[in-house]
C-alpha positions in Angstrom: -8.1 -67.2 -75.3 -6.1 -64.8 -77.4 -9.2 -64.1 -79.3 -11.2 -63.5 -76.4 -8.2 -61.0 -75.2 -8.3 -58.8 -78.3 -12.3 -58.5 -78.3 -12.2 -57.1 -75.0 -9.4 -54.7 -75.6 -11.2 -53.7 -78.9 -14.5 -53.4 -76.5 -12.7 -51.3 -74.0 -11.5 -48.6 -76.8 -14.7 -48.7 -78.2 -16.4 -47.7 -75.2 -13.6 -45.7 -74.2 -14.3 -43.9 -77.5 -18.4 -43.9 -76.6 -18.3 -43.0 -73.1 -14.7 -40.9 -73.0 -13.3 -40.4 -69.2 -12.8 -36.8 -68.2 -10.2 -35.3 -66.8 -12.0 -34.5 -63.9 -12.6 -38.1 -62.7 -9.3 -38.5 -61.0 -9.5 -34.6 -59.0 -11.2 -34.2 -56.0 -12.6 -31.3 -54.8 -11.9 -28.9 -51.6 -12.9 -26.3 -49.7 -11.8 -22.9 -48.6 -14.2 -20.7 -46.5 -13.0 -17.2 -45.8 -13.5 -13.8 -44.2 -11.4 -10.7 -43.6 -11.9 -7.1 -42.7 -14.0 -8.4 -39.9 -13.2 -5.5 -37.6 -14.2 -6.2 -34.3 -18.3 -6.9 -35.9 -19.4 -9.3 -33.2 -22.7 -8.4 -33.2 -25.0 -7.6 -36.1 -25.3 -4.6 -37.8 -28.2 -3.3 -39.5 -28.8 -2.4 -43.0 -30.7 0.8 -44.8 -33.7 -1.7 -44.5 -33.9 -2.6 -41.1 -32.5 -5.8 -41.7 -30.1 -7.3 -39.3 -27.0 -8.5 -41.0 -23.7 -10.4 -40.0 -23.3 -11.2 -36.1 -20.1 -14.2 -35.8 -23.0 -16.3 -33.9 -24.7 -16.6 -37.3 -21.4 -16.7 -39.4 -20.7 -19.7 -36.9 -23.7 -21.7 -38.0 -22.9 -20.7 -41.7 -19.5 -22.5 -41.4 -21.1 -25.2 -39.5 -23.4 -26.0 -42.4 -20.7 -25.8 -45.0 -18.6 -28.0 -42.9 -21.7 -30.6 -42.6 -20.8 -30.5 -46.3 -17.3 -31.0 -45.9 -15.7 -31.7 -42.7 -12.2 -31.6 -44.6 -12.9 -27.6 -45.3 -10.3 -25.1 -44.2 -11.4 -21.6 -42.7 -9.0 -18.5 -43.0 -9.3 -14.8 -42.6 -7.5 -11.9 -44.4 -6.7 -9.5 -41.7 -8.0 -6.7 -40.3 -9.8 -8.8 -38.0 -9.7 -6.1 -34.4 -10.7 -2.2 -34.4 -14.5 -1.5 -35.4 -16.5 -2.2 -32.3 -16.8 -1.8 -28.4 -15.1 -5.0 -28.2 -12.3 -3.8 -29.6 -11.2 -1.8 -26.3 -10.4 -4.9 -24.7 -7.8 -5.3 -27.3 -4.4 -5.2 -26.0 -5.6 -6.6 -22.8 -8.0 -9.6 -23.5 -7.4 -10.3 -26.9 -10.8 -10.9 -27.8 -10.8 -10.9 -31.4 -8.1 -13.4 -31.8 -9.7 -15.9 -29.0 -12.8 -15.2 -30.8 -11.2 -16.5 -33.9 -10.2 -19.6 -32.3 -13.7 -20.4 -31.1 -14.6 -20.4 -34.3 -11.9 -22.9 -35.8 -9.9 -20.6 -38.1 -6.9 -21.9 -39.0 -5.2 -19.1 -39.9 -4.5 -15.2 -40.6 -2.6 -12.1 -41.0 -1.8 -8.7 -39.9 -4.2 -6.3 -41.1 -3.0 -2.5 -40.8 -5.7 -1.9 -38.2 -4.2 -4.4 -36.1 -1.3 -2.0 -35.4 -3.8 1.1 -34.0 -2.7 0.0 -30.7 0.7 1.2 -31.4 3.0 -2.1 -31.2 3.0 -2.1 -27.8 -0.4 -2.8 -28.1 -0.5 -5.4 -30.8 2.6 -7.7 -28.7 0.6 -7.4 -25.3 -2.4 -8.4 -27.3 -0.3 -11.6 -29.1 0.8 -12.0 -25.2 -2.6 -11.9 -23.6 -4.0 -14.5 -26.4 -1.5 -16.7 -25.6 -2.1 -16.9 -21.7 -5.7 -17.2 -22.1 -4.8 -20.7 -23.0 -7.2 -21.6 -25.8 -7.3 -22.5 -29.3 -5.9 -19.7 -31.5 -5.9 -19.1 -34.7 -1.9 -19.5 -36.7 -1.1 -15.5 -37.9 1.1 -15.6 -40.6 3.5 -12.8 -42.0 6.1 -13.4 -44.8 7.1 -9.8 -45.2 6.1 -7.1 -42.7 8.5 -8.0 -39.9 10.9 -6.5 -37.4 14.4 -5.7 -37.5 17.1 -8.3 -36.4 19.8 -7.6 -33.9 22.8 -6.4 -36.0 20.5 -4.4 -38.3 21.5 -0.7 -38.3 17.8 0.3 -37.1 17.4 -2.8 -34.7 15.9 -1.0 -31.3 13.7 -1.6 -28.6 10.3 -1.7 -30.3 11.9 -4.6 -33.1 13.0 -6.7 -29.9 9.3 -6.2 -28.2 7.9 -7.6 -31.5 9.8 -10.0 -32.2 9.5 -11.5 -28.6 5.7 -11.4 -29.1 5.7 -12.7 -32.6 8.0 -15.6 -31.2 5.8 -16.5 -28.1 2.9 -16.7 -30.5 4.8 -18.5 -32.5 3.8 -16.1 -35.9 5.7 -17.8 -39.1 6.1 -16.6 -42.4 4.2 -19.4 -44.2 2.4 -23.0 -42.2 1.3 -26.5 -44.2 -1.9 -27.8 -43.4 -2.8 -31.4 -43.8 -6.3 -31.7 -44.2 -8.4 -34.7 -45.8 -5.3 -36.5 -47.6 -4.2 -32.4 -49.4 -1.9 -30.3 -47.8 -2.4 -26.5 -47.8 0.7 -23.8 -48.1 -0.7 -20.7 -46.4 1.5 -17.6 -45.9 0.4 -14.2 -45.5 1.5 -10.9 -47.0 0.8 -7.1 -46.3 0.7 -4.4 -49.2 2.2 -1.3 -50.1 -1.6 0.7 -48.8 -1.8 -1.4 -45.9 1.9 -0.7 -44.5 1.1 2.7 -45.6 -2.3 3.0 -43.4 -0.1 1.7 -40.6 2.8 4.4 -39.9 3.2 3.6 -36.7 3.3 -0.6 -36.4 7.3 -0.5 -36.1 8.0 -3.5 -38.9 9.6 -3.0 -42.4 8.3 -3.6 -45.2 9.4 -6.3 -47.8 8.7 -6.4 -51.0 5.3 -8.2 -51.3 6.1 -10.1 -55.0 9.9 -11.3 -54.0 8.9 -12.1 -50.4 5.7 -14.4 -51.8 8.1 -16.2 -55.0 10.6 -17.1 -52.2 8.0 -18.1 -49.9 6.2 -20.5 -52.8 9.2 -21.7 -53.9 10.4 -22.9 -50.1 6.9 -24.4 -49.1 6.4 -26.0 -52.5 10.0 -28.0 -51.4 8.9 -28.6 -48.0 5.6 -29.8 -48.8 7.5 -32.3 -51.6 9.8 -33.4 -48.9 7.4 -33.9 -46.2 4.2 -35.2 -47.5 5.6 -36.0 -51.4 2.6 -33.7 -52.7 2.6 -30.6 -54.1 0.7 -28.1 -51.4 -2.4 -26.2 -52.8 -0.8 -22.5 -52.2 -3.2 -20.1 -50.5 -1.8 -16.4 -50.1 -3.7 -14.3 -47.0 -3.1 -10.9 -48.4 -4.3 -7.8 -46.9 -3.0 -5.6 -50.0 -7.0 -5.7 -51.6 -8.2 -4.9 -55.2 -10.6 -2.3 -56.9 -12.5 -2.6 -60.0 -10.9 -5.9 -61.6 -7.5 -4.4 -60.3 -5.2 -3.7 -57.7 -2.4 -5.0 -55.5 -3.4 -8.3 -55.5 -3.8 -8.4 -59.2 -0.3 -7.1 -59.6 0.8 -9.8 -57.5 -1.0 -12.7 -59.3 0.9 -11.3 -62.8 4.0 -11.5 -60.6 4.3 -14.4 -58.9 4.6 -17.9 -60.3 2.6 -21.0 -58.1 -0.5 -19.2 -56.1 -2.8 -21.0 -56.3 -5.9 -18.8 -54.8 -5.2 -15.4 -53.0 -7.7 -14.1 -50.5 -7.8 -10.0 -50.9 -8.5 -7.9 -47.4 -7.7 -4.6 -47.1 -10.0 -2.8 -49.8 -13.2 -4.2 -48.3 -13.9 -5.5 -52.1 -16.7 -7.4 -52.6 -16.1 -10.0 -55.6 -19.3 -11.9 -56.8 -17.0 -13.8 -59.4 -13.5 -14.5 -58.6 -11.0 -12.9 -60.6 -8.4 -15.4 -62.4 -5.1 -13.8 -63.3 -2.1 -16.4 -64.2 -4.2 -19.6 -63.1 -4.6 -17.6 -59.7 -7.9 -17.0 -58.5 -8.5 -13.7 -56.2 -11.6 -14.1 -53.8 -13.1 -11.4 -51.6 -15.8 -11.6 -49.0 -16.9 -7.7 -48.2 -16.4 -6.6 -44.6 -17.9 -7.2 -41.1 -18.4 -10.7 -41.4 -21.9 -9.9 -43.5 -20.5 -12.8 -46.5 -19.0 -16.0 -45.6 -16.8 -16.7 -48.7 -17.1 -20.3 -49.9 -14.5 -21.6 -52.4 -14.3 -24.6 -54.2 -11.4 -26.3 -56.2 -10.5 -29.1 -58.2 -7.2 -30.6 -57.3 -5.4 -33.4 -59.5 -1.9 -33.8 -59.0 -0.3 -30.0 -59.3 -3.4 -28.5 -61.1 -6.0 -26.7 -59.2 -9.0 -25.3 -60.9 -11.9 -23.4 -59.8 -15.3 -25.3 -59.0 -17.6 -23.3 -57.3 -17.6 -19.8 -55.6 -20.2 -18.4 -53.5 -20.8 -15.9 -51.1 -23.3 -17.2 -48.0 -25.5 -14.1 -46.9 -25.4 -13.8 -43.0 -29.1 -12.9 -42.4 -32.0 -13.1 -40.4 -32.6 -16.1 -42.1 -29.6 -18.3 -40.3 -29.9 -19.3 -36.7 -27.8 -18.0 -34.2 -25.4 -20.7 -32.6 -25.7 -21.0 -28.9 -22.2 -21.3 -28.2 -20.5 -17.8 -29.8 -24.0 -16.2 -29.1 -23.0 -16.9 -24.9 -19.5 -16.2 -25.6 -20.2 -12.8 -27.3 -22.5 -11.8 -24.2 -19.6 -13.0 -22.1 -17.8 -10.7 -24.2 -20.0 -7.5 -23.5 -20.4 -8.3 -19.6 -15.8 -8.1 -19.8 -16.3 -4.8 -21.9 -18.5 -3.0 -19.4 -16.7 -3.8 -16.1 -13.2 -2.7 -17.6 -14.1 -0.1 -19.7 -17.2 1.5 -20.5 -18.2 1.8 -16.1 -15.4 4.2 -16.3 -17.5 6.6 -18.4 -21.2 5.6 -16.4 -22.5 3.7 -19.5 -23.6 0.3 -20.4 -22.9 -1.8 -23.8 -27.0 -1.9 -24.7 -27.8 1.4 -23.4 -30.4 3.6 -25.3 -29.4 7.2 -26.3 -31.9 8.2 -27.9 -34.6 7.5 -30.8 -33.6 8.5 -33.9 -36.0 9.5 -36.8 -33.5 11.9 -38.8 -32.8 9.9 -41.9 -28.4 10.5 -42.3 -26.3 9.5 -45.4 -24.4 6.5 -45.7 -20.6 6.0 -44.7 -20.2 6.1 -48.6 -22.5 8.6 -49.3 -20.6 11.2 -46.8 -17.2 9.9 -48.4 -18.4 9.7 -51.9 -18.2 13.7 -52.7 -17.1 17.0 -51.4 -20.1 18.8 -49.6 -21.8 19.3 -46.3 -22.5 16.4 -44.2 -25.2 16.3 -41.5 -23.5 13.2 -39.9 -19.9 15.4 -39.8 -21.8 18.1 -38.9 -23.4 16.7 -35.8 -19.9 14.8 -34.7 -18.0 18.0 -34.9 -20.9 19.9 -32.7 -20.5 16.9 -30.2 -16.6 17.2 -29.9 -17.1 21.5 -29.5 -20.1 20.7 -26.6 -17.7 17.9 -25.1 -15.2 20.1 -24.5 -16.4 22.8 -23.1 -18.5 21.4 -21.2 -15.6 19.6 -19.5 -12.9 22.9 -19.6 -15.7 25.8 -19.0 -13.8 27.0 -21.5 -15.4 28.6 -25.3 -14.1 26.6 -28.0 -14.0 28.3 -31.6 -13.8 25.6 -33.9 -13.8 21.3 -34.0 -12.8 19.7 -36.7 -13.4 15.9 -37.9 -12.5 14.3 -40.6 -13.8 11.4 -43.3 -11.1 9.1 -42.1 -12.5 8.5 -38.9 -16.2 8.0 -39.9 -16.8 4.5 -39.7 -20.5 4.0 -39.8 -24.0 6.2 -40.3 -26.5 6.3 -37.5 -29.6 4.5 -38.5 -33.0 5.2 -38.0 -34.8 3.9 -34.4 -33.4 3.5 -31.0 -29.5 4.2 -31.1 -27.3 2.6 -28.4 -24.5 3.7 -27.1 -22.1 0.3 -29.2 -24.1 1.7 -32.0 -22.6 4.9 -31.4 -19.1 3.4 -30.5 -19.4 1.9 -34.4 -19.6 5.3 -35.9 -16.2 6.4 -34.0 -14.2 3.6 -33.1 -10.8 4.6 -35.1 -8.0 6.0 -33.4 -4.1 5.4 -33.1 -3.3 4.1 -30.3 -6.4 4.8 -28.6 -10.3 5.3 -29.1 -10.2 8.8 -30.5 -9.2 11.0 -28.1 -10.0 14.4 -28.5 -6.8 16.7 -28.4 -7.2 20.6 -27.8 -4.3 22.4 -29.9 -4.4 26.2 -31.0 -3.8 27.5 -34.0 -3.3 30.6 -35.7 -5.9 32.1 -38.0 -3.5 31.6 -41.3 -3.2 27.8 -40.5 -6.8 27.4 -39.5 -7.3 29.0 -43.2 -5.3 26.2 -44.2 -7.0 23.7 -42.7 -10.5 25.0 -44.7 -8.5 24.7 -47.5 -7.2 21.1 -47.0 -10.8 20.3 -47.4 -11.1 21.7 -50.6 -7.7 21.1 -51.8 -6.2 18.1 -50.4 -9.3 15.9 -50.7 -8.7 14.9 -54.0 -5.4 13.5 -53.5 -6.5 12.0 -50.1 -10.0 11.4 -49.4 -9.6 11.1 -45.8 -8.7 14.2 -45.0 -12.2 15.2 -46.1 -13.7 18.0 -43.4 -16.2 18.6 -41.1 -16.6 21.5 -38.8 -18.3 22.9 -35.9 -18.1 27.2 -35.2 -16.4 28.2 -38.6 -18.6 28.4 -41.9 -17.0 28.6 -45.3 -17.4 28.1 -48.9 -15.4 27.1 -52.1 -15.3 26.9 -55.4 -14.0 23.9 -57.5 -13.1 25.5 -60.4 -10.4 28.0 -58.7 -6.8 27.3 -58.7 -6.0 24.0 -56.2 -4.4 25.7 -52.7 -7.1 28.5 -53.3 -10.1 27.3 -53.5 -11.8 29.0 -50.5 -13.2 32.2 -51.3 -15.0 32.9 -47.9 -14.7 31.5 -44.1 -15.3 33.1 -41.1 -16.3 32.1 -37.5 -19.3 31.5 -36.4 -19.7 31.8 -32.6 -23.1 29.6 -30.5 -25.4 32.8 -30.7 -25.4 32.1 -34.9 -23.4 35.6 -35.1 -20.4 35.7 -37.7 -16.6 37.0 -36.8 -13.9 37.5 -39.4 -10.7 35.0 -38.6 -7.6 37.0 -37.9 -4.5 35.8 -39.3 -2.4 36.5 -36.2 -4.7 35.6 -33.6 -4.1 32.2 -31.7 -7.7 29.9 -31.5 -9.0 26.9 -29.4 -9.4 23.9 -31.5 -10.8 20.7 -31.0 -10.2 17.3 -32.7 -9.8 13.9 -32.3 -6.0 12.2 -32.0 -6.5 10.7 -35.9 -7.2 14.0 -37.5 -4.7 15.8 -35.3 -2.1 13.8 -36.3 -3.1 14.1 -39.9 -2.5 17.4 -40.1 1.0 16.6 -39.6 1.0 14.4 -43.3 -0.4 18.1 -44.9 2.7 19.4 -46.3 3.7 16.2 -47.9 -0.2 15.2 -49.7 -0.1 19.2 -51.0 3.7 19.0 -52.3 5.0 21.3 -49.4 2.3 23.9 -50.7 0.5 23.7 -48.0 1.4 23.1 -44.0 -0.3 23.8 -40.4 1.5 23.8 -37.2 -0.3 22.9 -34.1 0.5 24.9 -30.7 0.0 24.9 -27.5 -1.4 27.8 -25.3 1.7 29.5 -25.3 2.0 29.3 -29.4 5.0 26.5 -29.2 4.8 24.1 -31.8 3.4 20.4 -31.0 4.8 17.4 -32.9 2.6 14.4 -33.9 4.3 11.9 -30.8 3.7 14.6 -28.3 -0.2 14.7 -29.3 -0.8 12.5 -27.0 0.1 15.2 -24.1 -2.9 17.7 -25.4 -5.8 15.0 -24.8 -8.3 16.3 -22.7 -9.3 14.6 -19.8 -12.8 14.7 -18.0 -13.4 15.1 -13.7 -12.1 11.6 -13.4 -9.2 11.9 -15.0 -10.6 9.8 -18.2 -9.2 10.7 -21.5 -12.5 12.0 -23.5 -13.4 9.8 -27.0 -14.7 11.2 -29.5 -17.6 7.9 -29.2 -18.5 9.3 -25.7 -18.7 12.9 -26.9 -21.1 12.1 -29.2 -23.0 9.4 -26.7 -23.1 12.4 -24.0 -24.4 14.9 -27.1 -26.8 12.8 -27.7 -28.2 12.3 -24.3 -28.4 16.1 -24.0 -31.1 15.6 -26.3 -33.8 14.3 -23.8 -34.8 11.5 -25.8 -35.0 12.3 -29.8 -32.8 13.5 -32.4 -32.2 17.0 -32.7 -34.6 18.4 -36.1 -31.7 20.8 -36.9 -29.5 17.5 -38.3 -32.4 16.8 -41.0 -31.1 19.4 -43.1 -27.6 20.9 -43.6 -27.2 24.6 -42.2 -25.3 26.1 -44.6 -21.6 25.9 -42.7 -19.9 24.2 -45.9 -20.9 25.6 -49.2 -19.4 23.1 -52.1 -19.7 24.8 -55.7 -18.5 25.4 -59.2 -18.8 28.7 -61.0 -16.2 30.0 -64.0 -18.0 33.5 -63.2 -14.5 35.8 -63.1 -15.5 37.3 -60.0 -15.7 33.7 -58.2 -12.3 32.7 -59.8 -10.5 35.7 -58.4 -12.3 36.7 -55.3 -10.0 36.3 -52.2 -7.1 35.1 -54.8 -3.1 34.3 -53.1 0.0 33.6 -54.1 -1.3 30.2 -56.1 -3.8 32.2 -58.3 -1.8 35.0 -59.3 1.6 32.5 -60.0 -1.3 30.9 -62.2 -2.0 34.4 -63.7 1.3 34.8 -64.4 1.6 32.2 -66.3 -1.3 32.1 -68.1 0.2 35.6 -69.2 3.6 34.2 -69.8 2.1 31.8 -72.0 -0.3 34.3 -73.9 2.5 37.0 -74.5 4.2 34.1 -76.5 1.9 32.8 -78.1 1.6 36.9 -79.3 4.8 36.9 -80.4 4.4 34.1 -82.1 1.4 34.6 -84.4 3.5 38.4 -84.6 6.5 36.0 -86.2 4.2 34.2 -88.4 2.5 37.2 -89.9 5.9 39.3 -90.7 7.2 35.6 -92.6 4.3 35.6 -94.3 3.9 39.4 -95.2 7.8 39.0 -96.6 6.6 35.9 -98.4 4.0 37.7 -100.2 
């Protein structure tokens, strides 16, 4: 017997030596499927191709198959998830994102910076109105963008609104999911950018690294106490990354115990994960076009990565029934509360469009003269006086709020909506402010100058036409503007002379941020009709209203443009017109034509510096001479 004993152990090593067991045999494997930056995208969109792409009725049946695959997989979303899309104006009201979200079986997600546009009066009657609708939501959570508690020394009304509506909702810094015999620690952060994109959402700011450790550390001991596992840490970050780095990256090398972190916020597509720490970083895109599909090996407290893949939603997937109804339903709420006001319907046909227009990153990718800017800027200038009866000299619009191209064939009026849907607080209302000749100068030159340092302030403009010249001194890089009035003729701008301009809320407000993006080099004060200053909260008192008392939008102003237009797109948008001319030239006369105060300082100096640099090479020559 004791013979028999040792042959099979010696058998066992043998073949344990023959046919060696891999690690791997006692993990199992999980899934994580993922979106963010979904931004209101219902419906699909459609590519430079015709193609139609994304639509949540084919990202449903994209989960659906995955989850045929495993039932056990978990679905989250990195934020962002409201403000891109006519649906979106049923925000604070219906909450249809969010309810949308729960149709779909999300588990969880977080505050994305767009989720604040409705001011947060907005965002807690929205957490509200979710809540009463009474169906399956989706769990936010926040670990470190939160408001104030009573006793802190800025505590006020807007912390106690929040906190009410983040307590109703029941949003938590960090949940544990049990799911297929693992538990899941999911907590969500928001980033320096993000919190920065949101000036007006009313929270503070935590540090994102210290806020995530301490959040780790305390679900890792609940999730050991609880369920006597250690939890497969998921971080719901809307903080993004950009070209292998980032916030996100910076918070992988920081923290200790993430597991995987799902980036919004940058709209990053990553084909591979990135891996920092034993983290691994995913991102999806934007709109709901990828369904991000991520799978680990877990044994005990190591989790490695699988597989990653990112599920095209095509014309190739099959819409499912049940979020194809809802999202009608959807449409039918839209046009009864909101869009009747302004005699329109969700589908309804504008025009046909055969003018071929850049792309979103085409017309944010450089400074020059967009046709797309151009022919939102005419819109606004039309819009308005058509409504006041008044002659407006110049509309402005900006980069920032340019949120799709118009494609090629029949354009509706959501497709429209797409191209214009940002706005704080509201749909891009336009505001009409004066301003002086000298600051509306300055505004020409933000658009030369203050690009670089902020791309959103990036401009486009309607009865003014001006060039510049890279290569002169930054704060001086216009060397010619004037106005140019309906008839085509040209009329010089007069410092002193007050002028009618038009633009939407977002850019208005922008101009207000000016003075601190140029160093205090540069600033422009909005007035009213009277030449009194108007600060950025009273804004909101200069919107222009139509006959019915409706605030105009900038969407609506281009939708009624476009109707003027019987039919087809105007020829005059194939081509650029010369408004904005974008050039470099080290010819002397370019550098110094029209020069200020910033050239000549830079004249000065470069003289400073050459008078010394004389004297210098004068010193040299005399020690040398004596030498000799």
């Amino acid at each position: 017997m004791k013979k028999m004993m040792k042959f099979l152990i010696v058998l066992l090593m043998v073949l344990g030596m023959v046919f060696p067991v891999s690690a791997e045999s006692d993990s199992e494997e999980v899934t994580i499927l993922f979106t963010h930056d979904m931004h209101s995208h219902f419906l699909p969109a459609v590519d430079a191709d015709g193609n139609e792409i994304g639509g949540f009725a084919r990202l449903m049946s994209a989960i659906k198959t995955q989850r045929e695959m495993d039932p056990d997989a978990i679905l989250v979303d990195g934020g962002d998830f409201s403000m891109g899309s006519l649906f979106q104006s049923a925000y604070a009201s219906s909450a249809l994102e969010l309810r949308m979200l729960g149709a779909m079986g999300y588990d969880a997600t977080v505050f994305g910076n767009h989720e604040f546009d409705y001011l947060p009066e907005g965002l807690a009657s929205m957490l509200k109105a979710a809540k009463a609708s009474g169906e399956r939501l989706p769990a936010i959570v926040n670990a470190n963008y939160l408001p104030d508690e009573p006793g802190d020394e800025n505590y006020d009304e807007t912390d106690a609104l929040l906190k009410s509506a983040f307590e109703d909702y029941g949003v938590k810094e960090y949940m544990l999911l049990e799911r297929g015999g693992h538990v899941y620690a999911l907590f969500g952060l928001t980033g320096f950018d993000s919190d920065d994109c949101a000036p007006n959402s009313g929270l503070t700011l935590y540090d994102p690294a210290a806020a995530a450790q301490k959040v780790v550390d305390k679900a890792t001991e609940e999730s050991l106490n609880v369920y006597g596992v250690d939890p497969i840490v998921v971080a719901l970050s809307h903080s993004g990354t950009s070209n292998g780095e980032g916030e996100d990256v910076d918070l992988a090398k920081a923290v200790t115990g993430i597991d995987v972190i799902v980036s919004g916020h940058s709209h990053t597509t990553l084909n591979e994960p990135i891996v920092v720490n034993d983290t691994i970083i995913v991102s999806a895109g934007r709109y709901g076009q990828k369904l991000g599909v991520l799978k680990l090996n877990v044994n005990g407290e190591n989790v490695s990565l699988k597989d990653y893949e990112l599920v095209e939603i095509n014309e190739s997937i099959k819409e499912d029934a049940e979020i194809a109804a809802l999202v009608e339903k959807y449409k039918t709420e839209v046009e009864e509360n909101y869009l009747s006001d302004y005699g329109m319907t969700f589908d309804q046909v504008l025009l046909n469009n055969q003018v071929e227009f850049e792309t979103v990153s085409q017309v944010k990718g450089s400074q020059h003269e967009s046709t797309l800017g151009n022919l939102f800027s005419d819109a606004y200038k039309w819009m308005i006086e058509e409504v006041t009866g008044e002659t407006i000299d110049v509309a402005v619009t900006a980069n920032g709020v340019i949120r799709d191209t118009i494609q090629l064939g029949d354009i509706s009026v959501s497709d429209i909506f797409n191209t214009a849907s940002l706005g704080v607080g509201t749909e891009g209302e336009l505001i009409l402010i004066y301003l002086t000749g000298k600051d509306l100068k300055t505004v020409l030159e933000i658009d030369a100058s203050v690009y670089p340092l902020m791309s959103a302030a990036g401009l486009y403009s309607s009865g003014v036409e001006y060039s510049y010249n890279l290569n002169r001194m930054f704060f001086n890089r216009v060397d010619y503007a004037m106005l140019r009035r309906n008839d085509g003729s040209l009329e010089a701008i007069e410092d002193d002379k007050m002028y009618k301009v038009v633009a939407g809320m977002y850019a208005g407000q922008m101009l207000g941020s000016v003075k601190e993006k140029s160093f205090g080099l540069l600033s422009v004060t909005p007035r009213d009709k009277d030449g009194n200053p108007i600060a950025s909260d009273e804004m909101v008192n200069h919107v222009v209203k139509d006959a019915n008392g409706n605030p105009v939008k900038e969407w609506y102003a281009i939708s009624a443009y476009l109707l003027e237009m019987n039919g087809q797109m105007d020829e005059a948008y194939a081509s650029v017109d010369g408004r904005k001319v974008v050039y470099k030239s080290w010819n002397p006369v370019n550098l110094l034509k029209n020069a200020n105060v910033f050239t000549y300082a830079l004249l000065g100096i470069v003289a400073v510096i050459g008078f010394v640099i004389v004297l210098i090479v004068g010193g040299i020559r005399k020690v040398l001479r004596k030498k000799k």
